[in-house]
C-alpha positions in Angstrom: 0.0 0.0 0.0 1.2 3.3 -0.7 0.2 7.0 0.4 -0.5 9.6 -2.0 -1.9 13.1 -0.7 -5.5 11.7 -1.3 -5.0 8.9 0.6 -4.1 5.6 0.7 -3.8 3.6 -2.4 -3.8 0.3 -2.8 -3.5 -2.3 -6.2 -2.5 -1.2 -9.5 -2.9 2.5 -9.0 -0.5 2.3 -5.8 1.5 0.2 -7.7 1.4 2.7 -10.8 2.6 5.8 -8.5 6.2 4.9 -7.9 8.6 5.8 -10.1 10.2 3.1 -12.1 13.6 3.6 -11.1 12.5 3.0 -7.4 11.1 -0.1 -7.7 12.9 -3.0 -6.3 14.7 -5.9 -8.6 15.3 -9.0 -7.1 17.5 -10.4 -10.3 21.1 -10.0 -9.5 23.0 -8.6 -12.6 24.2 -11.1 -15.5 28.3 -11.9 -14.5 30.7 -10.4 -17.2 32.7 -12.4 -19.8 35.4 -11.8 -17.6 33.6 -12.7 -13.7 33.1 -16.1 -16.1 36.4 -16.8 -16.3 37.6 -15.8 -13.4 34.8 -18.0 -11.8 36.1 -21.2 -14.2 39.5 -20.2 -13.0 38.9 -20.2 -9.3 36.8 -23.4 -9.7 39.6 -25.5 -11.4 42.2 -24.3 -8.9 39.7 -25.5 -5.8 39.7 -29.1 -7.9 43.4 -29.2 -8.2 44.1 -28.0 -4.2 41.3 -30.7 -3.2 43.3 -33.3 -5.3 46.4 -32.7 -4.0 45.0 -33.0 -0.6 42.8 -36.2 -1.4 46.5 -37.6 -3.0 48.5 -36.8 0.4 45.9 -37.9 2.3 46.0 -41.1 0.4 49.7 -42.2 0.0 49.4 -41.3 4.0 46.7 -43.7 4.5 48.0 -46.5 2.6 51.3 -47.2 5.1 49.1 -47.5 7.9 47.8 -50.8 9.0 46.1 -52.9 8.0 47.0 -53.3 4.5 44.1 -54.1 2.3 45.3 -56.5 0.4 42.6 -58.2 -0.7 40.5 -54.8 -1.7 43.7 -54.6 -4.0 42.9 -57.6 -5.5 39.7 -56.9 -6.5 40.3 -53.6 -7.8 43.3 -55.6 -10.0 40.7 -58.2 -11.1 38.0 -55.0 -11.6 40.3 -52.5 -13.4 43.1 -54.9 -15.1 41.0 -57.7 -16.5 37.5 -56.4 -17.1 39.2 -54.2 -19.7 41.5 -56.9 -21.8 38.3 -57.3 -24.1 38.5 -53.0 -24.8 42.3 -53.8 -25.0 42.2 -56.3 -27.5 39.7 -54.9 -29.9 40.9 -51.6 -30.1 44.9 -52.0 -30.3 44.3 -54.6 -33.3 42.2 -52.5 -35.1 44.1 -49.0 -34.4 47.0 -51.5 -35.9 45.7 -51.8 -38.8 44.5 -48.8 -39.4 47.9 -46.9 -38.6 49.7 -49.9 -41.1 47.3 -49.2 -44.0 47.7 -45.5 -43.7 51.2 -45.8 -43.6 51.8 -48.3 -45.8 49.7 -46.2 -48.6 51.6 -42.7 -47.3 55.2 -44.4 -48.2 54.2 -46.3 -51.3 53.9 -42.8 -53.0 57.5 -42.3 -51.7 58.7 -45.5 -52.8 59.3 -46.4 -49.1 57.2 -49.0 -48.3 59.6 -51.1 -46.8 59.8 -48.2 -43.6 56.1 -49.1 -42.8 57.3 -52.0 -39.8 59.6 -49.3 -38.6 57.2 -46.2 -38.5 54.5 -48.4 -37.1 57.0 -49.9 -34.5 58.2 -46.6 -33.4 54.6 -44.9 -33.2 53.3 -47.7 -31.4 56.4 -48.2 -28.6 56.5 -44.6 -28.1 53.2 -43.4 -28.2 50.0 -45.3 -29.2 50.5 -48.2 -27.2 50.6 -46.4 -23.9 48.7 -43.3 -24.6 45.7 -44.5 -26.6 45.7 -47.3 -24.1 45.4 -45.0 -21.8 42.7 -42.8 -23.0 40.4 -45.5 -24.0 40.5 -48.0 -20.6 40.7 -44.8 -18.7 37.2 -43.4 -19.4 36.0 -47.2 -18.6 37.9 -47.2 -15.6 37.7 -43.6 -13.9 34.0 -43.3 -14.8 33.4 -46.8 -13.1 35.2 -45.0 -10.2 33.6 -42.3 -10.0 29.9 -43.6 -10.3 30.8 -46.2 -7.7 31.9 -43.8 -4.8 29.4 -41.2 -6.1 26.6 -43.5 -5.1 28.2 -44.1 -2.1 28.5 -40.5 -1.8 25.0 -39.6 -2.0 23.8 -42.7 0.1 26.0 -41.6 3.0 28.3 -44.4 3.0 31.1 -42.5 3.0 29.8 -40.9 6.3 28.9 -44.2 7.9 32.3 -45.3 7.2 34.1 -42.8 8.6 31.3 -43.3 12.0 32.7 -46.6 12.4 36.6 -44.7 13.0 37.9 -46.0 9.2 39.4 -43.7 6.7 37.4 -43.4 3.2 40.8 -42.8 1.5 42.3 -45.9 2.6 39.7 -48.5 2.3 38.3 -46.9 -0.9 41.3 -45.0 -3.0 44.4 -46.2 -2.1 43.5 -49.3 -3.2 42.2 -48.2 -6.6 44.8 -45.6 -7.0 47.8 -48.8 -6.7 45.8 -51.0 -8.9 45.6 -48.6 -11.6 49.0 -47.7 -11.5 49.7 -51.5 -11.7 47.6 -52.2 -14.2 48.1 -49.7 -17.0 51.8 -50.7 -17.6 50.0 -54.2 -18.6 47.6 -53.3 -20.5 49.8 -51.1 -22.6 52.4 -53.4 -23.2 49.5 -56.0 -24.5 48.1 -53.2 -26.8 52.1 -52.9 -28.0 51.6 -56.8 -29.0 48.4 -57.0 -29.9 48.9 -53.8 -32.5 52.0 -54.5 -33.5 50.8 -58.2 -34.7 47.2 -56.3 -36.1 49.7 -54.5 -38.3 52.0 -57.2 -39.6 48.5 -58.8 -40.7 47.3 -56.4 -42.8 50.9 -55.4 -44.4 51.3 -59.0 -44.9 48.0 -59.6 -46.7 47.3 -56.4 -48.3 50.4 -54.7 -49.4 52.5 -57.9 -49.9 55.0 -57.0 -47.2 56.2 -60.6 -45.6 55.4 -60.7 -41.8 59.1 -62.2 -41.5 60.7 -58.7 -43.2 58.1 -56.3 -41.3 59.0 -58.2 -37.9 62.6 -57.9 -38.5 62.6 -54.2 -39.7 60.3 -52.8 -36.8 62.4 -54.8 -34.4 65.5 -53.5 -35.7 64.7 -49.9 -35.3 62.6 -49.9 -32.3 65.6 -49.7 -28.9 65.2 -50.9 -25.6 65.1 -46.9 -25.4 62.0 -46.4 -27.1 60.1 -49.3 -25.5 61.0 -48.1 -21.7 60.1 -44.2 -23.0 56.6 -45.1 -23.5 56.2 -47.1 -20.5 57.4 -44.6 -18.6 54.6 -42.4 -19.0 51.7 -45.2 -18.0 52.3 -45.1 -13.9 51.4 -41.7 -14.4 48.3 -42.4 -16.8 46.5 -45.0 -13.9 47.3 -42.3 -11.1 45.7 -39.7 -13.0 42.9 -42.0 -14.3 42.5 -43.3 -10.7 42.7 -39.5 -8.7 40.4 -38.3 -11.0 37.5 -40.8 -10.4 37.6 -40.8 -6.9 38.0 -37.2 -6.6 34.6 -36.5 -9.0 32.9 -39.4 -7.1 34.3 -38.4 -3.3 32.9 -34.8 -4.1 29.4 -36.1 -5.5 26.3 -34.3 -4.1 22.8 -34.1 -5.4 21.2 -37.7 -5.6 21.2 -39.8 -8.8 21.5 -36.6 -11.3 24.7 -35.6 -9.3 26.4 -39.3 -10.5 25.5 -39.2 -13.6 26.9 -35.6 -13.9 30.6 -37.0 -11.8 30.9 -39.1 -14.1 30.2 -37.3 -17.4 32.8 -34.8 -16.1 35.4 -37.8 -15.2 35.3 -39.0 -18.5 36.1 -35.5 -19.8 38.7 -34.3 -17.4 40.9 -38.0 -17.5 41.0 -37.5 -21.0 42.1 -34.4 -21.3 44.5 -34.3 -18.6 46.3 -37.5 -19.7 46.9 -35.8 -22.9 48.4 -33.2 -21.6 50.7 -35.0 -19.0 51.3 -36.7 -22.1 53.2 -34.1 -23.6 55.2 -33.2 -20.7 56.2 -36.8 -20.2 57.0 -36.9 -23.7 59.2 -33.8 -23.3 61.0 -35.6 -20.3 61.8 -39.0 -21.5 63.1 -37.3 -24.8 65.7 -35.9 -21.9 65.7 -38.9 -20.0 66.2 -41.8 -22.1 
């Protein structure tokens, strides 16, 4: 109600008498272009300080007793075999495709007999761990993180922690060391399984005998090149194993909230395993 020299006034003619510009707005004003990035700044920074603590925390956690060593186990059996099948299809196939591409590349060149040594390289050095890497740890990390994210939302995590046991030591430290043993593994597998996917397709498409593509790729990949590339995989499963549990230990919301954990997980492992990629890359070029 408002109070005119009249009288009182009430409804749309009250409403009516005040000025525009007095009127209150309850919207709060649309952030800038720069307030967005600022905020996506601040927000990725809060991710990486909660990481680093969660990965303390963790490699903290996992010299106390008692060791969970059958938890290991099962996160060996869950990570590790459950993704030989993904392994398998995909290294064969990326095989042949990187042996026909190459193979048709050189022939214009008059270099076909290079193709066992390019694949051989490529392969040691960089698709057999990487690729590896980025395939099994979207399976892997997204598994993660919709397994503790539902534990998240269910209060698990609090009833674990009620009972006096630590969530990062029952429920990441062991998925965090059988990630980092697994992926050495599974790339070296991917190395064979490619590398053979290849000599088939050479060998029955391109007339290049499996004998002479063995012997080439052999000769001009080095102990060098093999240890350079498996380097670089310890790295891959912690990342791929941090980043689960951190999007699933962080998981609010109910159901919806999981699904979106995970959807980010997916994103983030990729992304960052490429580029801790390139710095490993720059590192074991110094290294080895």
């Amino acid at each position: 109600m408002t109070i005119s020299e009249d009288g009182p006034l009430s409804g749309r003619e009250g409403r009516d008498s005040i000025p525009r510009s007095f009127r209150p707005t309850f919207l709060p004003p649309e952030p800038t272009f720069l307030q967005k990035k600022l905020a996506g700044v601040t927000g990725l920074l809060g991710h990486i300080g909660v990481m680093w603590k969660m990965t303390v925390g963790t490699i903290r956690a996992g010299f106390r007793r008692p060791f969970e060593g059958r938890e290991i186990v099962k996160q060996l059996e869950a990570l590790g075999v459950a993704s030989l099948g993904i392994v398998v299809v995909t290294s064969v196939f990326i095989g042949m495709v990187m042996a026909t591409q190459f193979a048709f590349g050189l022939r214009k060149f008059g270099g076909m007999e290079y193709t066992g040594r390019v694949v051989g390289l490529s392969f040691a050095r960089e698709l057999a761990p990487t690729l590896t890497a980025v395939i099994v740890g979207g399976r892997i990390s997204a598994g993660m993180a919709a397994e503790l994210g539902s534990m998240a939302v269910t209060e698990q995590l609090d009833a674990i922690r009620a009972l006096g046991a630590d969530p990062l030591k029952k429920l990441v430290f062991p998925r965090l060391l059988a990630s980092i043993i697994t992926m050495p593994i599974l790339a070296i597998i991917a190395l064979i399984l490619g590398f053979s996917g290849a000599m088939l397709v050479t060998d029955l498409q391109f007339n290049i005998p499996a004998s002479f593509f063995f012997h080439s790729a052999v000769g001009a990949v080095t102990m060098r090149d093999f240890l350079s590339g498996l380097f670089k995989t310890p790295f891959f499963g912690a990342i791929i194993a941090l980043v689960g549990c951190h999007f699933g230990l962080i998981t609010r919301g109910g159901t919806a909230g999981v699904g979106n954990s995970t959807t980010r997980t997916v994103v983030v492992v990729s992304i960052a395993i490429l580029i801790a990629d390139f710095f490993l890359t720059k590192f074991t070029i110094v290294l080895f």
